[in-house]
PDB file as gemmi writes it, atoms N, CA and C in Angstrom:
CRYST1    1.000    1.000    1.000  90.00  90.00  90.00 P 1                      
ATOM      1  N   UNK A   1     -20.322  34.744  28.801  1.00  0.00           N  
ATOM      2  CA  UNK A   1     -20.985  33.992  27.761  1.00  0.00           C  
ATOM      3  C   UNK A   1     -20.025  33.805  26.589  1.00  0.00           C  
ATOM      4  N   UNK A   2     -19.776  32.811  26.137  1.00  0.00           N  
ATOM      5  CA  UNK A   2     -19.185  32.414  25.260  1.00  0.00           C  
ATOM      6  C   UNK A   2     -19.877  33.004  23.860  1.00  0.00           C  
ATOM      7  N   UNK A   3     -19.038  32.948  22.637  1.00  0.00           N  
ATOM      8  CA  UNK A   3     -19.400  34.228  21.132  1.00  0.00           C  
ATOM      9  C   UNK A   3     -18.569  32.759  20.544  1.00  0.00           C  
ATOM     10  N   UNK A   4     -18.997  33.202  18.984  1.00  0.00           N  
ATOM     11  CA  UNK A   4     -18.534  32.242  17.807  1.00  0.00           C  
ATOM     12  C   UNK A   4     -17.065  32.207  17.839  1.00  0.00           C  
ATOM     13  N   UNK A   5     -16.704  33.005  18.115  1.00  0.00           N  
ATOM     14  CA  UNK A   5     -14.854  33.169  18.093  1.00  0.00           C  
ATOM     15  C   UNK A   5     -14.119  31.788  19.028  1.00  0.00           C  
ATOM     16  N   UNK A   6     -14.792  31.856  20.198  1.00  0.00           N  
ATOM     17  CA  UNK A   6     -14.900  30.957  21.213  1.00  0.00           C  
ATOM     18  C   UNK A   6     -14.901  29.569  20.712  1.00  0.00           C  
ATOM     19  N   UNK A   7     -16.182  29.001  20.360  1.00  0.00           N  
ATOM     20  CA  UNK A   7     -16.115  28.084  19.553  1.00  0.00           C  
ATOM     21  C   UNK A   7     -15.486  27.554  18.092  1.00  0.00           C  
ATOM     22  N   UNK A   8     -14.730  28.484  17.262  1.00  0.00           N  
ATOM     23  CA  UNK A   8     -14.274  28.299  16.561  1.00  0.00           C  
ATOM     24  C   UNK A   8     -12.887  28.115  16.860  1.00  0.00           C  
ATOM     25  N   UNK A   9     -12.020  28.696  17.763  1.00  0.00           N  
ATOM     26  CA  UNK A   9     -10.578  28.505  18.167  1.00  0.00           C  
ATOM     27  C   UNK A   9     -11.141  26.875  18.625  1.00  0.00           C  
ATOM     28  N   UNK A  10     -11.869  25.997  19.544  1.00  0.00           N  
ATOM     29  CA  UNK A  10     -12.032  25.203  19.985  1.00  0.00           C  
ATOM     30  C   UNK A  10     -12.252  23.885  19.031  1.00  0.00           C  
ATOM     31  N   UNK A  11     -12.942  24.886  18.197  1.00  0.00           N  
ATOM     32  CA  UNK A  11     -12.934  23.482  16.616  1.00  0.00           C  
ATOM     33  C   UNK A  11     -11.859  23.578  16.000  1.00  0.00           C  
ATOM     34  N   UNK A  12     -11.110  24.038  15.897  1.00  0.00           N  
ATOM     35  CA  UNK A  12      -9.910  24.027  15.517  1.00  0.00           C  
ATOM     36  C   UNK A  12      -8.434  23.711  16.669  1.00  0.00           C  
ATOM     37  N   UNK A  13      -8.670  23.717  17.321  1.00  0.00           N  
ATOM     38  CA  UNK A  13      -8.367  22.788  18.179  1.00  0.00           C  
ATOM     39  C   UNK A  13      -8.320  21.657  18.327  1.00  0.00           C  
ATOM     40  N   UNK A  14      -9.268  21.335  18.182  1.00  0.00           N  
ATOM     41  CA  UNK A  14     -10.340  20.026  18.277  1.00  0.00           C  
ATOM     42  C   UNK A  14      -9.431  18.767  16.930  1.00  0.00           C  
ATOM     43  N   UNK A  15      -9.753  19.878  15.652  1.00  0.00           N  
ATOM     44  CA  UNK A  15      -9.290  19.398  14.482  1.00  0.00           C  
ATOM     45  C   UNK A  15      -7.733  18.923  14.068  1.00  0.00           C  
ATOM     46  N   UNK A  16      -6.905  20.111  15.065  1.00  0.00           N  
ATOM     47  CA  UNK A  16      -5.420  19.989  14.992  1.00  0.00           C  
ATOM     48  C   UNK A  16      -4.886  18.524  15.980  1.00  0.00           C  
ATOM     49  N   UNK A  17      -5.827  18.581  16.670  1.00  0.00           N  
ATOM     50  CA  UNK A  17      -5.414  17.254  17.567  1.00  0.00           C  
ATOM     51  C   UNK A  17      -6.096  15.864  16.981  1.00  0.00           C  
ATOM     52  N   UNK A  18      -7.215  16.137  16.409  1.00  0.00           N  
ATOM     53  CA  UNK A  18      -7.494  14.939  15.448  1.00  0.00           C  
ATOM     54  C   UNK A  18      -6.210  14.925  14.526  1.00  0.00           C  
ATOM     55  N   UNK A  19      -6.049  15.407  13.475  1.00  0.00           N  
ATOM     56  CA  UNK A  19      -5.219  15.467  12.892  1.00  0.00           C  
ATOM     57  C   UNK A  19      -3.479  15.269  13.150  1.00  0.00           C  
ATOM     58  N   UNK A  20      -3.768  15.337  14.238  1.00  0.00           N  
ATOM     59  CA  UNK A  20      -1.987  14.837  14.665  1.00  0.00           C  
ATOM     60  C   UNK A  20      -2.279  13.362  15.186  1.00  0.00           C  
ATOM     61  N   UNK A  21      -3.049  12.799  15.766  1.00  0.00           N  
ATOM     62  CA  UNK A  21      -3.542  11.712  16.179  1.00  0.00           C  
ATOM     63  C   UNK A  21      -3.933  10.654  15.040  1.00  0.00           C  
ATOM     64  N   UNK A  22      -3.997  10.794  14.086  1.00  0.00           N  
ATOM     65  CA  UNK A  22      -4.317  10.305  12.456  1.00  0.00           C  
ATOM     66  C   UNK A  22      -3.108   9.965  12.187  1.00  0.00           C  
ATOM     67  N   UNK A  23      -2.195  11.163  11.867  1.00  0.00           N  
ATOM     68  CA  UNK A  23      -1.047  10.803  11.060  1.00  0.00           C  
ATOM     69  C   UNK A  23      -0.198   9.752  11.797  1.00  0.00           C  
ATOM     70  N   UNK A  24      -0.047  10.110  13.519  1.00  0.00           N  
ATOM     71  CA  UNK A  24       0.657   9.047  14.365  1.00  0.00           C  
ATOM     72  C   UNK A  24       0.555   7.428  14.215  1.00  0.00           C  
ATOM     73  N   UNK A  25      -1.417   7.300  14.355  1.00  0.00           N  
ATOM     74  CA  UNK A  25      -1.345   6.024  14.057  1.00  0.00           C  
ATOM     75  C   UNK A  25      -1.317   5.583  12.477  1.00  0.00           C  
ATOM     76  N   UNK A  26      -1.377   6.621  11.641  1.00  0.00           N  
ATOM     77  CA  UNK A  26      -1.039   5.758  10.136  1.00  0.00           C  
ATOM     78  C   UNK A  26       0.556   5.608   9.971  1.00  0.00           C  
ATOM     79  N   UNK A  27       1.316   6.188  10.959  1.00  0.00           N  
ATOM     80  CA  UNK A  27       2.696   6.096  10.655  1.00  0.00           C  
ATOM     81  C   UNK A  27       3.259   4.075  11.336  1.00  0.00           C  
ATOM     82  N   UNK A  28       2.171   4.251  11.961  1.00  0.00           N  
ATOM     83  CA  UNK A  28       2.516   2.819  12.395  1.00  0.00           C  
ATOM     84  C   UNK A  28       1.785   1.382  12.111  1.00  0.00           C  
ATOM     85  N   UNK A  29       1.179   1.857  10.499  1.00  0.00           N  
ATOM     86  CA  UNK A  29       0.227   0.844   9.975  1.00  0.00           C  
ATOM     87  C   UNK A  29       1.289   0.635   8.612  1.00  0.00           C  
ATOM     88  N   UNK A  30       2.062   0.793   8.540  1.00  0.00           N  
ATOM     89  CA  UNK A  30       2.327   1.032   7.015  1.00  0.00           C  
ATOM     90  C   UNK A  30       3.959   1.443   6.970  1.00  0.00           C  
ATOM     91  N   UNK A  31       4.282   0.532   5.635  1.00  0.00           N  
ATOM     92  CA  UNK A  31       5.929   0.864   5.513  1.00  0.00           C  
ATOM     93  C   UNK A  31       6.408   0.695   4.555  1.00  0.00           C  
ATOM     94  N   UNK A  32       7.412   1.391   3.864  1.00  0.00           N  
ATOM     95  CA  UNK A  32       8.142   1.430   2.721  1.00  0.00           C  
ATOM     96  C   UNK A  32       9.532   0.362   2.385  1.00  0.00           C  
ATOM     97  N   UNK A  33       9.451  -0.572   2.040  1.00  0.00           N  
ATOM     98  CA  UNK A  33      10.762  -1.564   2.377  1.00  0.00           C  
ATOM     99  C   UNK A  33      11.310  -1.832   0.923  1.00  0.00           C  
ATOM    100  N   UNK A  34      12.798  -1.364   1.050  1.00  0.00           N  
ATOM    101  CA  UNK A  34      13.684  -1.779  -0.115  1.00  0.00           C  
ATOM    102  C   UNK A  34      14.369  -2.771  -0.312  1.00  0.00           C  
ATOM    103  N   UNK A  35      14.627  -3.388  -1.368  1.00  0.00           N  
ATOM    104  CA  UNK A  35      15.254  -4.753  -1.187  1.00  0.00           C  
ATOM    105  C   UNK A  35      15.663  -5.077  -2.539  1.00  0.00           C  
ATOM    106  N   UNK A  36      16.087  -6.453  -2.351  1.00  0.00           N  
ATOM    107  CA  UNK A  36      16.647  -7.288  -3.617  1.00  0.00           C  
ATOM    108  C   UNK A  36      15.615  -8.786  -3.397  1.00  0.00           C  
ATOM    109  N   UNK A  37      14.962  -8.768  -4.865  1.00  0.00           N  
ATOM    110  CA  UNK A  37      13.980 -10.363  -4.673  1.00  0.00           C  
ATOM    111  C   UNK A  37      15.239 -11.396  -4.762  1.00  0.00           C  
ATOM    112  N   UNK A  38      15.296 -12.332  -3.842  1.00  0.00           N  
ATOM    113  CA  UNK A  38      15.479 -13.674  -4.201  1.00  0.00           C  
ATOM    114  C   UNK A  38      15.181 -14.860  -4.284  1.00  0.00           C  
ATOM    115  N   UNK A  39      13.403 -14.521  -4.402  1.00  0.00           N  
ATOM    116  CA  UNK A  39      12.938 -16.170  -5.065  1.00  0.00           C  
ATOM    117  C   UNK A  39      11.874 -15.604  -5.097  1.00  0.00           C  
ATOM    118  N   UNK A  40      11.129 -16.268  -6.044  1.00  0.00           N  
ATOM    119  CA  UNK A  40       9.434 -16.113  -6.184  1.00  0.00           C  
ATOM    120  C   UNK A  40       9.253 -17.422  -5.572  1.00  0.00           C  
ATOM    121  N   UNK A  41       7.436 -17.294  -5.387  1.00  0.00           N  
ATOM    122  CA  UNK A  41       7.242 -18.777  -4.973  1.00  0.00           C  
ATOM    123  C   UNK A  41       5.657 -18.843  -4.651  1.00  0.00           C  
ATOM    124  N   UNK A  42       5.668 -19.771  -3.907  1.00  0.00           N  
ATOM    125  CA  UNK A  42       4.021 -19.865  -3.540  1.00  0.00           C  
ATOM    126  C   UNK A  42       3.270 -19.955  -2.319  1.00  0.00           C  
ATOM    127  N   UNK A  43       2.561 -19.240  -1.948  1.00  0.00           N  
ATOM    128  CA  UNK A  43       2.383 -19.946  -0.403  1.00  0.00           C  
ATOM    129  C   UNK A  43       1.240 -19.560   0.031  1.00  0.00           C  
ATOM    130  N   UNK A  44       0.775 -20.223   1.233  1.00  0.00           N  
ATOM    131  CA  UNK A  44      -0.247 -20.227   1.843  1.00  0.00           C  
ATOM    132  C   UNK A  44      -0.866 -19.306   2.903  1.00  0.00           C  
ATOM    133  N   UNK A  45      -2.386 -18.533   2.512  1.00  0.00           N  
ATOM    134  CA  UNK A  45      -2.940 -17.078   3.458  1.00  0.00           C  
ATOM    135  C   UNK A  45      -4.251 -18.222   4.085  1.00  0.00           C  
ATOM    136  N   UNK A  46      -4.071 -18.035   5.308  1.00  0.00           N  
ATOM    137  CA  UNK A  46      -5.496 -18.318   5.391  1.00  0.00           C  
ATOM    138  C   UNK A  46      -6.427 -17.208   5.501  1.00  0.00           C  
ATOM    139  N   UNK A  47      -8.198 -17.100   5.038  1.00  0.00           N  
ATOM    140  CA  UNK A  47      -9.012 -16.217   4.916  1.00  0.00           C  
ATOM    141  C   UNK A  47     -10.306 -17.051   5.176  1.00  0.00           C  
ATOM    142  N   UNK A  48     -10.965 -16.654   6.207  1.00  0.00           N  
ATOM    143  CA  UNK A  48     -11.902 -16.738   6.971  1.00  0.00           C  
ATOM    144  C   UNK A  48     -11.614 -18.688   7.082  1.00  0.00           C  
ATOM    145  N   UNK A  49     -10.563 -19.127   7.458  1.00  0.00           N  
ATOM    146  CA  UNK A  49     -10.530 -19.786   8.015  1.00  0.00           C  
ATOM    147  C   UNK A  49     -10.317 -21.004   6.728  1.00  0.00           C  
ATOM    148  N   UNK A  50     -10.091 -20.886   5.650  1.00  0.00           N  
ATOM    149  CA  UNK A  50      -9.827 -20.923   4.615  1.00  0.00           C  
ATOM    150  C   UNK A  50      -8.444 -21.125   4.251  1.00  0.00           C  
ATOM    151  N   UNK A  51      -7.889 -21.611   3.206  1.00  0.00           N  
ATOM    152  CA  UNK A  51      -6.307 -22.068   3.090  1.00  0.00           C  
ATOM    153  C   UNK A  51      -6.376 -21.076   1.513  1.00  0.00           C  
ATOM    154  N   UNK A  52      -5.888 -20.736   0.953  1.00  0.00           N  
ATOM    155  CA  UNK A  52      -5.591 -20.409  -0.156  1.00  0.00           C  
ATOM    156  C   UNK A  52      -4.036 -19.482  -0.888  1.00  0.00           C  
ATOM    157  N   UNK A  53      -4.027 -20.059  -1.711  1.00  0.00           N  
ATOM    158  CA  UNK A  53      -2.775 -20.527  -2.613  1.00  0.00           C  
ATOM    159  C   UNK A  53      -2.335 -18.795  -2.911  1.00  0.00           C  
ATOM    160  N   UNK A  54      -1.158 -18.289  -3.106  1.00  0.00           N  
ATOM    161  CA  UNK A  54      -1.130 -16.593  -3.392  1.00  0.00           C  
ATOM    162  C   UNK A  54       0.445 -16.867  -4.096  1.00  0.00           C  
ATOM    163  N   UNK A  55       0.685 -15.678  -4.497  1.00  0.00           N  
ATOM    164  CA  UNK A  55       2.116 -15.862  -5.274  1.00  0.00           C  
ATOM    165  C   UNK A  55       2.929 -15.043  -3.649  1.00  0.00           C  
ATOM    166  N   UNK A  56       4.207 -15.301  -4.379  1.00  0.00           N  
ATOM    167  CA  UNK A  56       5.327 -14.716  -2.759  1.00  0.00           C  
ATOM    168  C   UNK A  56       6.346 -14.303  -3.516  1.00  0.00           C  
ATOM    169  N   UNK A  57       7.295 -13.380  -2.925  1.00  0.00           N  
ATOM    170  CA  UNK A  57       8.217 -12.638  -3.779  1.00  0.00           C  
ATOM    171  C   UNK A  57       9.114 -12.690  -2.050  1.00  0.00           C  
ATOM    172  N   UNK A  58      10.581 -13.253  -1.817  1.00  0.00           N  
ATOM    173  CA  UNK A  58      11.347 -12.908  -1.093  1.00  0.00           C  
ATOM    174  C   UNK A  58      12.595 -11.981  -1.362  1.00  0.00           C  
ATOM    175  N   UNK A  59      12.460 -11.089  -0.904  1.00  0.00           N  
ATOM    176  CA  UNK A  59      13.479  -9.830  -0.381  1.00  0.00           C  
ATOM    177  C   UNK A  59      14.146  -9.679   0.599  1.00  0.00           C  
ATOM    178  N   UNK A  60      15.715  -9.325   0.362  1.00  0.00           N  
ATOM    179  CA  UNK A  60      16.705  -9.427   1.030  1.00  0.00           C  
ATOM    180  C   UNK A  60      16.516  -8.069   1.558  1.00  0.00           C  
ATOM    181  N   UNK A  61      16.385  -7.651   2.594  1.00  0.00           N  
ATOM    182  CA  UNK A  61      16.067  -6.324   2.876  1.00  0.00           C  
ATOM    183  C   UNK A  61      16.995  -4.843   3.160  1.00  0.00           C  
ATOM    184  N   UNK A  62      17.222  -3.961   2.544  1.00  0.00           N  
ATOM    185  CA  UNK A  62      18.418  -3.262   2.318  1.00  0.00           C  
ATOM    186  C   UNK A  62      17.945  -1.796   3.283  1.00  0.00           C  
ATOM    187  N   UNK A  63      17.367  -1.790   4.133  1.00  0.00           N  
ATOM    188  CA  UNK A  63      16.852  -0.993   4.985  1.00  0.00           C  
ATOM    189  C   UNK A  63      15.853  -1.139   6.297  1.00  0.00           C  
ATOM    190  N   UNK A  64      16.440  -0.827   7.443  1.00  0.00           N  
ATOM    191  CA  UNK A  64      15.936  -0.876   8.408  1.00  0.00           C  
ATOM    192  C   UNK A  64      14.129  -0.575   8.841  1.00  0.00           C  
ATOM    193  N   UNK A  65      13.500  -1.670   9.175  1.00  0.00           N  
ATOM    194  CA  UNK A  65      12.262  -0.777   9.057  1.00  0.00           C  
ATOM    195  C   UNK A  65      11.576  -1.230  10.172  1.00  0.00           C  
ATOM    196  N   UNK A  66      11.324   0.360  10.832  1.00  0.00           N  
ATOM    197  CA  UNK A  66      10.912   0.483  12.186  1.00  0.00           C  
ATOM    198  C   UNK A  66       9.487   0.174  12.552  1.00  0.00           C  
ATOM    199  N   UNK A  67       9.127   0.238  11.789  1.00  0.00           N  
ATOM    200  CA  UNK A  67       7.387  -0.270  11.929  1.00  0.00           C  
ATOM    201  C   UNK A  67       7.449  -1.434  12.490  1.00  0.00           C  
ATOM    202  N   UNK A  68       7.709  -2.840  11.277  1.00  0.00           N  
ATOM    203  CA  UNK A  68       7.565  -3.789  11.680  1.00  0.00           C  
ATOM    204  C   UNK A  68       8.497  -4.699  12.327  1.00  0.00           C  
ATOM    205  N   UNK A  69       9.113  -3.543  12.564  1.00  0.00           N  
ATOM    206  CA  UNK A  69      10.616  -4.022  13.224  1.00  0.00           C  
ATOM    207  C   UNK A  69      11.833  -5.143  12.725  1.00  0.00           C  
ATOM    208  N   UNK A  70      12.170  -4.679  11.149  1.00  0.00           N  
ATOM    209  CA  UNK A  70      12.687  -5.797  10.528  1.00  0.00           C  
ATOM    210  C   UNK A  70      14.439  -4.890  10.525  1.00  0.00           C  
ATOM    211  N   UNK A  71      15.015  -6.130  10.691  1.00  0.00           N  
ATOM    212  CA  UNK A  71      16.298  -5.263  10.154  1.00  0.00           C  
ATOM    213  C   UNK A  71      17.008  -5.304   8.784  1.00  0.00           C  
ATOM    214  N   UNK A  72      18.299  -4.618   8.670  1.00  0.00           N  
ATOM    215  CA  UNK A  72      18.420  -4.879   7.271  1.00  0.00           C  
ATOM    216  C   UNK A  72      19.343  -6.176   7.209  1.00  0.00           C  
ATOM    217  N   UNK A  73      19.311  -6.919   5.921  1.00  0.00           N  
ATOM    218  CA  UNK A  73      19.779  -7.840   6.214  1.00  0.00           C  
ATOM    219  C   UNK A  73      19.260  -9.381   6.066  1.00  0.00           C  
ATOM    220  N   UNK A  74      18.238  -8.995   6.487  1.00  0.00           N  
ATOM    221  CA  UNK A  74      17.309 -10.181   6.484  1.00  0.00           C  
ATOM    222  C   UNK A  74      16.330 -10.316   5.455  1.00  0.00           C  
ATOM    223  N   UNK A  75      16.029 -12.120   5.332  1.00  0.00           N  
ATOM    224  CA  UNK A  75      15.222 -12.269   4.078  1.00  0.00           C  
ATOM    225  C   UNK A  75      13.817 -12.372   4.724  1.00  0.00           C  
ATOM    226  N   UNK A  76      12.750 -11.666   3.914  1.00  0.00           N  
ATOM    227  CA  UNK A  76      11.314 -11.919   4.312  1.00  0.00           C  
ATOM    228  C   UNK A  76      10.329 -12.383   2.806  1.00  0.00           C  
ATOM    229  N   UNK A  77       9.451 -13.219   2.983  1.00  0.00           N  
ATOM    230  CA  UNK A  77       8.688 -13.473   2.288  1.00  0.00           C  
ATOM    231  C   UNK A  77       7.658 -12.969   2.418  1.00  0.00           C  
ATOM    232  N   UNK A  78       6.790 -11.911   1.406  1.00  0.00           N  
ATOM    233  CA  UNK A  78       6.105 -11.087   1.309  1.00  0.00           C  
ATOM    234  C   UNK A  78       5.211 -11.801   0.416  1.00  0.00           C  
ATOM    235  N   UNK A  79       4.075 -11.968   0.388  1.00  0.00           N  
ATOM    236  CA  UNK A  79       2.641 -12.403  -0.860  1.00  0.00           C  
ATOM    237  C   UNK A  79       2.603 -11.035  -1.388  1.00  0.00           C  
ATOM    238  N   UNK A  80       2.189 -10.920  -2.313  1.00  0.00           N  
ATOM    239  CA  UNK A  80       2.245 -10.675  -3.500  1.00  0.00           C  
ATOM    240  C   UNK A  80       0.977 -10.556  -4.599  1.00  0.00           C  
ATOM    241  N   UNK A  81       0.472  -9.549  -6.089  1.00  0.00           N  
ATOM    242  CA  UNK A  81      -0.351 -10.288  -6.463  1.00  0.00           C  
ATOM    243  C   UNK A  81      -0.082 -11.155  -7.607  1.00  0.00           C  
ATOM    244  N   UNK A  82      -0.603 -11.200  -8.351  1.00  0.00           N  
ATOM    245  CA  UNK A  82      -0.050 -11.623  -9.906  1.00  0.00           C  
ATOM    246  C   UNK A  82       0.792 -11.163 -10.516  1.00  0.00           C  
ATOM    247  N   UNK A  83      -0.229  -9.623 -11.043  1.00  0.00           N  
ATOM    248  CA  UNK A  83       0.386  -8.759 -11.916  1.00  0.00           C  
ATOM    249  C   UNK A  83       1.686  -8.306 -11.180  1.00  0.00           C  
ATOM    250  N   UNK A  84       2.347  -8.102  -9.778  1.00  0.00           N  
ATOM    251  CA  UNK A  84       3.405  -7.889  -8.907  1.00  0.00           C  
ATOM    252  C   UNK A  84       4.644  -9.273  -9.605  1.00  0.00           C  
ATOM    253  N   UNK A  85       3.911 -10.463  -9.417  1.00  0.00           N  
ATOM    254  CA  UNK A  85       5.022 -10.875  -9.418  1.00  0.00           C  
ATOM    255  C   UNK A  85       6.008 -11.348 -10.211  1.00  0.00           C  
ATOM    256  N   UNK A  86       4.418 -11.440 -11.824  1.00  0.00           N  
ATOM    257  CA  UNK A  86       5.035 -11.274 -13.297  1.00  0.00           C  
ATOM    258  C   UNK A  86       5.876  -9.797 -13.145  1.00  0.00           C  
ATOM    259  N   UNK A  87       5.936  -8.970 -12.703  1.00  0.00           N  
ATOM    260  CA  UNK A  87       6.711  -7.599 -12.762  1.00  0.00           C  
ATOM    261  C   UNK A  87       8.344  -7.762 -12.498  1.00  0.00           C  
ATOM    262  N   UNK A  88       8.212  -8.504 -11.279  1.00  0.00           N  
ATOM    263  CA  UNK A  88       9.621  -8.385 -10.922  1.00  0.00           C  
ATOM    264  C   UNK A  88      10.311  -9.480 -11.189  1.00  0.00           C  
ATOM    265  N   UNK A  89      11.748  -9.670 -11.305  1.00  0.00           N  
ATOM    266  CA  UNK A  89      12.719 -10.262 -11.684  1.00  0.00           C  
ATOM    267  C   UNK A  89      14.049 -10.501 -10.499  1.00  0.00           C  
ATOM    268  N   UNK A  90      14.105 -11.870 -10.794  1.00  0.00           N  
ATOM    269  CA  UNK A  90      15.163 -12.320  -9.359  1.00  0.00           C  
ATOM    270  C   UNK A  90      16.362 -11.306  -9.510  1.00  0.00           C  
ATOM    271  N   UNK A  91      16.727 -10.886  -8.394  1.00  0.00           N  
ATOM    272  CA  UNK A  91      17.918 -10.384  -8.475  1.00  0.00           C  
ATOM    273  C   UNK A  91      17.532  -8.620  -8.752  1.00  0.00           C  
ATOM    274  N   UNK A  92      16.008  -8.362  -8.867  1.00  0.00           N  
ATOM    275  CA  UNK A  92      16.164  -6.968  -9.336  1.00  0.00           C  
ATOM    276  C   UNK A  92      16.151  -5.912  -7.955  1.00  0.00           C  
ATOM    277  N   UNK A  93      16.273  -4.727  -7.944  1.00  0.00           N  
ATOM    278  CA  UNK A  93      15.883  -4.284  -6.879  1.00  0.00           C  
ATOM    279  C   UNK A  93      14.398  -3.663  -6.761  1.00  0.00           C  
ATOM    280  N   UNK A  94      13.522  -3.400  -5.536  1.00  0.00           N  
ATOM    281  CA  UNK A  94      11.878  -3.519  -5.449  1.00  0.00           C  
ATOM    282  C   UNK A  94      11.993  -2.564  -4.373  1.00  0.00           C  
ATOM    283  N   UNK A  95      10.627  -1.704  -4.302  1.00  0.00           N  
ATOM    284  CA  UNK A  95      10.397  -1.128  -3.081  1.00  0.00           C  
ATOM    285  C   UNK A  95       8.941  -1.463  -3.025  1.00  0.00           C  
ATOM    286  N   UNK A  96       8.648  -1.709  -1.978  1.00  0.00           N  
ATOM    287  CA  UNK A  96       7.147  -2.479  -0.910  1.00  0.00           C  
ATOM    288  C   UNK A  96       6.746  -1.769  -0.520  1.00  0.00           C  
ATOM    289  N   UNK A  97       5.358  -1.605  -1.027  1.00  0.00           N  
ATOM    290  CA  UNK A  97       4.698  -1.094   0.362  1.00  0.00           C  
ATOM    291  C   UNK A  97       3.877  -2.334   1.287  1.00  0.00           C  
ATOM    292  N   UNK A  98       4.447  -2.119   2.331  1.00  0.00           N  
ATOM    293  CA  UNK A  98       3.788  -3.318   3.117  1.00  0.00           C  
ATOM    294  C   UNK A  98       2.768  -2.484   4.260  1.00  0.00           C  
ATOM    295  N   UNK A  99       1.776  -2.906   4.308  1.00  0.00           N  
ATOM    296  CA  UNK A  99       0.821  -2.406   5.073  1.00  0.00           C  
ATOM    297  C   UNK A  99       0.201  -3.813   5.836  1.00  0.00           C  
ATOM    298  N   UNK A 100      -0.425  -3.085   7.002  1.00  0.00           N  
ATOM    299  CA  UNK A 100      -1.051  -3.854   8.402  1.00  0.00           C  
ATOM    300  C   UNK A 100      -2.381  -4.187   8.034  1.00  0.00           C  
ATOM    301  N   UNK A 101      -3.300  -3.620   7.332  1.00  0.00           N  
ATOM    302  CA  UNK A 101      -4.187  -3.706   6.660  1.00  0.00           C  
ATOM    303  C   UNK A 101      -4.474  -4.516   5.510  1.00  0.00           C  
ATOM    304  N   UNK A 102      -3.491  -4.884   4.535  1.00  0.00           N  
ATOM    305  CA  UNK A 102      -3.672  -5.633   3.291  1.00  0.00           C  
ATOM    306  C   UNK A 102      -3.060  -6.543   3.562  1.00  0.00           C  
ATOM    307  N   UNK A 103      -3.474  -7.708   2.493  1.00  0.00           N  
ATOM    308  CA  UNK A 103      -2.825  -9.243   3.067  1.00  0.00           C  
ATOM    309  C   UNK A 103      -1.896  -9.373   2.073  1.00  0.00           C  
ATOM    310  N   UNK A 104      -1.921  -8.698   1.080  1.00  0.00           N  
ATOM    311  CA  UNK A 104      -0.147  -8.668   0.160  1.00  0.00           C  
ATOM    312  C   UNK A 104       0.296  -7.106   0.092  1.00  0.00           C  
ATOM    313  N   UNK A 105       1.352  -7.346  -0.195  1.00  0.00           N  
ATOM    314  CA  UNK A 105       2.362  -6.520  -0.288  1.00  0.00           C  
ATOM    315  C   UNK A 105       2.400  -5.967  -1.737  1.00  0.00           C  
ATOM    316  N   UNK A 106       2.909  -4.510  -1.890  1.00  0.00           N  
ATOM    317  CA  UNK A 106       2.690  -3.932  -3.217  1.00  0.00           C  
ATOM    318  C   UNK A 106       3.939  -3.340  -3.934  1.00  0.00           C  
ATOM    319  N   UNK A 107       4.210  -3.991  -5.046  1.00  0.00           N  
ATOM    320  CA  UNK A 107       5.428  -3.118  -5.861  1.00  0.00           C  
ATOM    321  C   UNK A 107       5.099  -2.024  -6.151  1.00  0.00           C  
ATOM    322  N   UNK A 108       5.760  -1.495  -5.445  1.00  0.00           N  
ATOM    323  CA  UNK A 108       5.803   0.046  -5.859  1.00  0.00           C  
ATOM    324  C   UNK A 108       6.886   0.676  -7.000  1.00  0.00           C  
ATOM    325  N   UNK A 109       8.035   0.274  -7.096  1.00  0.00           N  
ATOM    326  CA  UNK A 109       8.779   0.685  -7.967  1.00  0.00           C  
ATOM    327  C   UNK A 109      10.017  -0.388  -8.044  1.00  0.00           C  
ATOM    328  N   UNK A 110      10.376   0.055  -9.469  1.00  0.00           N  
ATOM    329  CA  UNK A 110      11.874  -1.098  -9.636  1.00  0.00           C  
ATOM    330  C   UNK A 110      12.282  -0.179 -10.632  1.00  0.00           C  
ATOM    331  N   UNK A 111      13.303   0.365  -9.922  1.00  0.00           N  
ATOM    332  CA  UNK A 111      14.864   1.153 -10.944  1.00  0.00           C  
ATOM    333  C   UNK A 111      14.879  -0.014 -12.092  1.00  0.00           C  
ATOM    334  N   UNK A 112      15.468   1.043 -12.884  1.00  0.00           N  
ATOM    335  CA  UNK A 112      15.979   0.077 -14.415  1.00  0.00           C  
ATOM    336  C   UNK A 112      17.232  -0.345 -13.963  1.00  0.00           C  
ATOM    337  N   UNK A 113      17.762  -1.069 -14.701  1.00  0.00           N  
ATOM    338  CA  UNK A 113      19.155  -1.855 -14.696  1.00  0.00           C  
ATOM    339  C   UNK A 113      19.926  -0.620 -15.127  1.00  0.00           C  
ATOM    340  N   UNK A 114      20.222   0.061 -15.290  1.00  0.00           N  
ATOM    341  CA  UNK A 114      21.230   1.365 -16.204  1.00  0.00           C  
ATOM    342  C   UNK A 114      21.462   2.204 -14.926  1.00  0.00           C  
ATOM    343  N   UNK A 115      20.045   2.411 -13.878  1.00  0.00           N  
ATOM    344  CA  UNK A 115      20.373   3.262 -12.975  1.00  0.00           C  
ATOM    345  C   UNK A 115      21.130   3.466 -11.819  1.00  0.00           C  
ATOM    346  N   UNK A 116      21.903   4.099 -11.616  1.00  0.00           N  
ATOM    347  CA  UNK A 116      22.270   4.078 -10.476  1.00  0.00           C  
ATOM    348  C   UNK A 116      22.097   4.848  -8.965  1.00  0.00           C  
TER     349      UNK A 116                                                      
END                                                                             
């Protein structure tokens, strides 16, 4: 006959394999991308079938990124929101979070000009 001990190694079990199974697939929803902007601009999302207008920020990409399988090197045009794209400045450097889930892309940080 099985005792609480029993069932508790098993929920925890249970939990450690949820939990490794979580982090796996969030590692492949989501990515950190560094770059240099070289153009703002404008462009088109469709939403529920819908056309609508969004701001765009293109980045020269200064790191390999395995998620979405981009290499470095290459320019991608990322949407953007407002407050993102009043933020950044041509030529500055940006880090993205780009996720599978959201339909723009998020500044996450921009070094000052002084830093190196």
């Amino acid at each position: 006959m099985a005792d609480w001990r029993d069932f508790t190694v098993l929920f925890c079990m249970t939990l450690v394999v949820l939990g490794a199974v979580s982090l796996a697939f969030s590692a492949q929803t989501f990515s950190i991308v560094k770059g240099k902007v070289v153009e703002k601009g404008v462009g088109v999302l469709e939403f529920d079938g819908k056309p609508r207008l969004t701001n765009t920020i293109s980045v020269l990409i200064e790191n390999d990124d395995r998620v979405f399988d981009i290499k470095r090197g290459t320019v991608v045009k990322y949407p953007v929101t407002e407050q993102d794209v009043q933020v950044v400045e041509i030529g500055s450097d940006v880090e993205l979070f780009v996720s599978s889930f959201k339909a723009t892309a998020r500044v996450l940080g921009q070094p000052s000009p002084g830093s190196a």
